[in-house]
N, C-alpha and C positions, 0 to 999 in steps of 0.2 A: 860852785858846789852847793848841792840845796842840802834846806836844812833835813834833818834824819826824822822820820816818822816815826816812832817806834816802834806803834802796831802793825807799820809794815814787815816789820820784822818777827814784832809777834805772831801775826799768822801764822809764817813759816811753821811755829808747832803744828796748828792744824793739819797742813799739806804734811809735814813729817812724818806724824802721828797716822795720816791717814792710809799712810802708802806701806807704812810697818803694820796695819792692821790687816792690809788686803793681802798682805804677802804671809801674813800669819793664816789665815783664812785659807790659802791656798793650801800650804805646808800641810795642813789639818784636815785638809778635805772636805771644806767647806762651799768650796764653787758648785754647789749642785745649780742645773738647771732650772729653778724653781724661783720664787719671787727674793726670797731668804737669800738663797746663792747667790743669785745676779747681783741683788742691794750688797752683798760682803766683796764679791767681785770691783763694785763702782766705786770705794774707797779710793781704786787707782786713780780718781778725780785729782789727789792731792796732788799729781805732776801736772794736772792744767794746772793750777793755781800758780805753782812754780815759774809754768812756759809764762805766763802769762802777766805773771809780776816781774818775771825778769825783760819782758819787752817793756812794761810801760817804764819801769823803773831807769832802763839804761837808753831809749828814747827820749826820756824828758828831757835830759842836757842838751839835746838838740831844739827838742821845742823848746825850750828855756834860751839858749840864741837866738831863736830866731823873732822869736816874742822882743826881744832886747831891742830887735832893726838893725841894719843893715851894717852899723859902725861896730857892732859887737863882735869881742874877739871869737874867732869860730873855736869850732872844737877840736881837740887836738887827738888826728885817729890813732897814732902812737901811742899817746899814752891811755887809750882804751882798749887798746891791746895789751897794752905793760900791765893795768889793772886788771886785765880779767884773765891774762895770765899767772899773777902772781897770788889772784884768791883761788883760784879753779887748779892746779895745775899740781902745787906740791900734796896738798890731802890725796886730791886722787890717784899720784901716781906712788903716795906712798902706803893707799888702801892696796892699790895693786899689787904694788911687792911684798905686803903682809898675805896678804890671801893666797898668795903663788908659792911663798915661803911658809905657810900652815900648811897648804899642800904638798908638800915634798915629805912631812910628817905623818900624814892623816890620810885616810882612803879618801878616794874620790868615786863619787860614785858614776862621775861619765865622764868620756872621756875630752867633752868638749872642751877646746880650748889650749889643753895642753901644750908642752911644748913652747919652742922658740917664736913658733911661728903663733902661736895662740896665744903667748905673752907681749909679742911686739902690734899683734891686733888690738889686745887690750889698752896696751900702752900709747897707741896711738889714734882712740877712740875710731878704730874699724872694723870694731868686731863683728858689727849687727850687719856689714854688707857681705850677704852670704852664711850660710847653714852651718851650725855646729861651731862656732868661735866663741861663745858666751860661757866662761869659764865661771864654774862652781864657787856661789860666794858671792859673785860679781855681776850678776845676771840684772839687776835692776839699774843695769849701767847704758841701758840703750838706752834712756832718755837722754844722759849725758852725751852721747852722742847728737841727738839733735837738737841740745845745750849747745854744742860746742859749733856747730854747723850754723847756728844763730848767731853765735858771736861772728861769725866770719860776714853773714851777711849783712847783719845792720849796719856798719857805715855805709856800703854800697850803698842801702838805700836811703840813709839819713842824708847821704851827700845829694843822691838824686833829688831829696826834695828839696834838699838848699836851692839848687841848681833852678832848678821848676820853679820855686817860687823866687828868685833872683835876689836869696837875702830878706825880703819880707815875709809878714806874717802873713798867711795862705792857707787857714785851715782848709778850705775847703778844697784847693789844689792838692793837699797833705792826704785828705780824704781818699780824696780819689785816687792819689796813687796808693794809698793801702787796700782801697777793696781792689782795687787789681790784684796785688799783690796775695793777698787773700784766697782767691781764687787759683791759686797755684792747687792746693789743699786737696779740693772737691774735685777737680779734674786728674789731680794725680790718683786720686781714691778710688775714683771711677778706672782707671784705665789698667791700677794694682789689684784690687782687691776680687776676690773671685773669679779670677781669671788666669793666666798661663804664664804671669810674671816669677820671675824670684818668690819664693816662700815666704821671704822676710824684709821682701819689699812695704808689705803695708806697716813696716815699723819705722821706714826711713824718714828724715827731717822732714823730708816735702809735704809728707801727711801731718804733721804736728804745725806745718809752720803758721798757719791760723789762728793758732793760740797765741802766739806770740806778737803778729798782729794787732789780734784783740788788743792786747797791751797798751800796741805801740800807738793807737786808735784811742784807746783812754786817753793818754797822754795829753795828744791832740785837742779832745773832746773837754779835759777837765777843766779848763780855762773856763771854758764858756760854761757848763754845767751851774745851775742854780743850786738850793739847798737840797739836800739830799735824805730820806729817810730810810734810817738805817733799816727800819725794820720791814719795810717795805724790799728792801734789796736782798736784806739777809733770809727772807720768809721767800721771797722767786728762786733764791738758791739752792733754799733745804728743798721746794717744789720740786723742781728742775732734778735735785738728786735721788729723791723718790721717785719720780717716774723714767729715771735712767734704768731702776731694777724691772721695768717693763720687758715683754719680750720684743719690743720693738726697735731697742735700741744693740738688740742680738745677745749671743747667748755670753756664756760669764766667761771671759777671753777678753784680752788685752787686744784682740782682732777680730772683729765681728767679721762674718764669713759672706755678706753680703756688702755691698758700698751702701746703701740707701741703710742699711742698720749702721754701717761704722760712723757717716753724717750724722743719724738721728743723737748718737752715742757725744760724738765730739760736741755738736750743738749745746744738748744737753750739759755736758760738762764746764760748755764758756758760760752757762746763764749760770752756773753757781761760782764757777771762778769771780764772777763781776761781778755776783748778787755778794759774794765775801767781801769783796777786794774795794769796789765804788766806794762806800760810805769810810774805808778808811782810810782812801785817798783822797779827798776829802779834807783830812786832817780837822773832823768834827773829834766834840767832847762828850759825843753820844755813849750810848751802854757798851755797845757794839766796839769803839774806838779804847775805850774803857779797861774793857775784858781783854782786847790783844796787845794792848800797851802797857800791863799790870809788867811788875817785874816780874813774875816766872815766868810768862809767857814770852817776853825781850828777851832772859838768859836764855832759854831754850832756843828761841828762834835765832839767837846770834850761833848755837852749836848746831844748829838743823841741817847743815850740810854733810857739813863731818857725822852727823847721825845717818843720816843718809849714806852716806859712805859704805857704814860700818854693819847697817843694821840687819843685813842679809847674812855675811857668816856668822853675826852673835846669833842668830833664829837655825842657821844650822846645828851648832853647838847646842841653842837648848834643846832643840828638839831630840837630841839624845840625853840631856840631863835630864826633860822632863821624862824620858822613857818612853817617848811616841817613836812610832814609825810612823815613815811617810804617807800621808792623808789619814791620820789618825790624830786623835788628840782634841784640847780643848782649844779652839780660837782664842780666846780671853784670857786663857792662864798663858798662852806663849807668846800672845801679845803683851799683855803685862810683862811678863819676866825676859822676854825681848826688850824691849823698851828701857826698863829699869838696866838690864845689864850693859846695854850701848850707851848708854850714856857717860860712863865714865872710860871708855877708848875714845869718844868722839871731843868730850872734852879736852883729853889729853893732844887729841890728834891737832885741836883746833889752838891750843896754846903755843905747840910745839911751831905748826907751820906759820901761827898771826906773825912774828917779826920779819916775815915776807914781804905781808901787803897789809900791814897795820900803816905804815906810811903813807900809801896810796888811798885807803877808806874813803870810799865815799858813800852816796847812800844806797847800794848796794850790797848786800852779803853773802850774794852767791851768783 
């Protein structure tokens, strides 16, 4: 078990915070096509950050074996299933039944999702394959989806590298099978996106799994990595994030309507995943390591899932307290009052389910 980082954890505010801001933006009708729109659109960076800590984070136990040599006890894939079962599995299946149970209450304003058949999609992260199953409330749950679709694949390929590299250390065998692996990504992108596939093909795992990747590629990489400057990494990122609001990286959409924009878009997205992420994996005493391992920023990031959870039908809900109709409204007052108000469900949410997988805890949160 490695030791726990804490600004790795801290981040997580950021990615939380950034993805409740973009989704607030949306609500309010803030996606205009313009420099404005698109920069409020690319918020949705926070689920790189995510993909992207949860590869390196749940990859390192395996380069941490193998680093060991060859007498080291391997890893045990049962029980990284038992663990990412038992963090992942009770919040979100009992966001699910809240949301479906405030629905039987409350108007719905579409009909997606409904139903048995549109419960047991949700409940069994299949919703995003195929049109109209992304139930009211629940809609920011495709990433979970190709959350969930990464858990399934990384031993497969944690084991293949063991295998390849015969128990020793092999970054650069390691290497090479990740840019393979990598290139799953660009080739799915090209052959989904603007073209005659499924509508909601280009939401599927295979496009995201690159992110994840990235991670599993730090991992790898961090061993050997010299010293690191924070400000050097954290200044490529905010870069990288202001020229996401370009028109090159496509218009303000969770799917850019071109492949050569949806690439420029994801590219864009790993240099600030990294440009956050590097100096705090690292596990430097820099500003940077500093500010995300303060204690508010640790408390929040330990409830940043369960925020994520929730924080989709609390923004429904305000959005009638605050008095808006749909694409109306202030961004910043329904992000704030989003925010402040999810908090205390996700709190709740995250006490209720820890005597789950408080046993299991590793350095992992989500």
């Amino acid at each position: 078990m490695a030791e726990r980082v804490p600004a790795l954890t801290g981040i997580r505010t950021l990615a939380a915070l950034a993805v409740c801001l973009t989704h607030a933006a949306y609500w309010t009708g803030h996606y205009t096509d313009d420099y404005t729109g698109r920069l409020a659109a690319r918020f949705e960076v926070g689920v790189t950050i995510f993909f992207v800590l949860s590869g390196f984070l749940l990859y390192s136990e395996w380069v941490r074996r193998l680093r060991a040599g060859p007498g080291a006890r391997p890893v045990s894939v049962r029980s990284y299933f038992t663990r990412r079962a038992r963090r992942i599995l009770p919040a979100y299946w009992l966001t699910v039944l809240g949301v479906y149970g405030i629905y039987l209450f409350r108007d719905n304003p579409t009909e997606y999702g409904t139903g048995w058949g549109g419960f047991v999609r949700n409940m069994t992260f299949t919703q995003l394959f195929g049109f109209g199953y992304q139930h009211t409330g629940l809609t920011q749950m495709w990433s979970m989806v190709a959350e969930v679709a990464f858990y399934l694949v990384l031993p497969v390929v944690a084991v293949a590298g063991v295998a390849l590299c015969r128990g020793r250390w092999r970054p650069d065998l390691l290497l090479t099978l990740l840019g393979g692996l990598a290139l799953v990504s660009p080739i799915w992108i090209f052959a989904v996106v603007g073209g005659d596939a499924d509508p909601t093909a280009p939401l599927w795992p295979p496009t995201f799994l690159w992110w994840f990747v990235a991670g599993m590629g730090l991992a790898v990489c961090l061993p050997m990595m010299g010293r690191t400057r924070a400000q050097w990494w954290v200044a490529a990122g905010v870069a990288a994030f202001l020229l996401a609001g370009t028109a090159g990286a496509g218009a303000p959409t969770i799917a850019p309507q071109t492949p050569g924009q949806t690439i420029v878009k994801h590219l864009l997205y790993l240099v600030v995943a990294l440009g956050f992420l590097v100096p705090l994996a690292r596990a430097s005493d820099g500003w940077w390591s500093r500010l995300w391992g303060s204690r508010p920023a640790v408390w929040f990031g330990e409830i940043s899932y369960e925020f994520f959870c929730v924080h989709v039908v609390v923004l429904e809900f305000v959005m009638g307290l605050l008095g808006y109709r749909v694409f109306t409204g202030s961004t910043w007052l329904a992000f704030a009052v989003t925010a402040v108000v999810s908090i205390p469900p996700a709190w709740l949410l995250h006490r209720v389910t820890r005597p789950i997988w408080r046993r299991n805890r590793v350095a992992v949160s989500r």
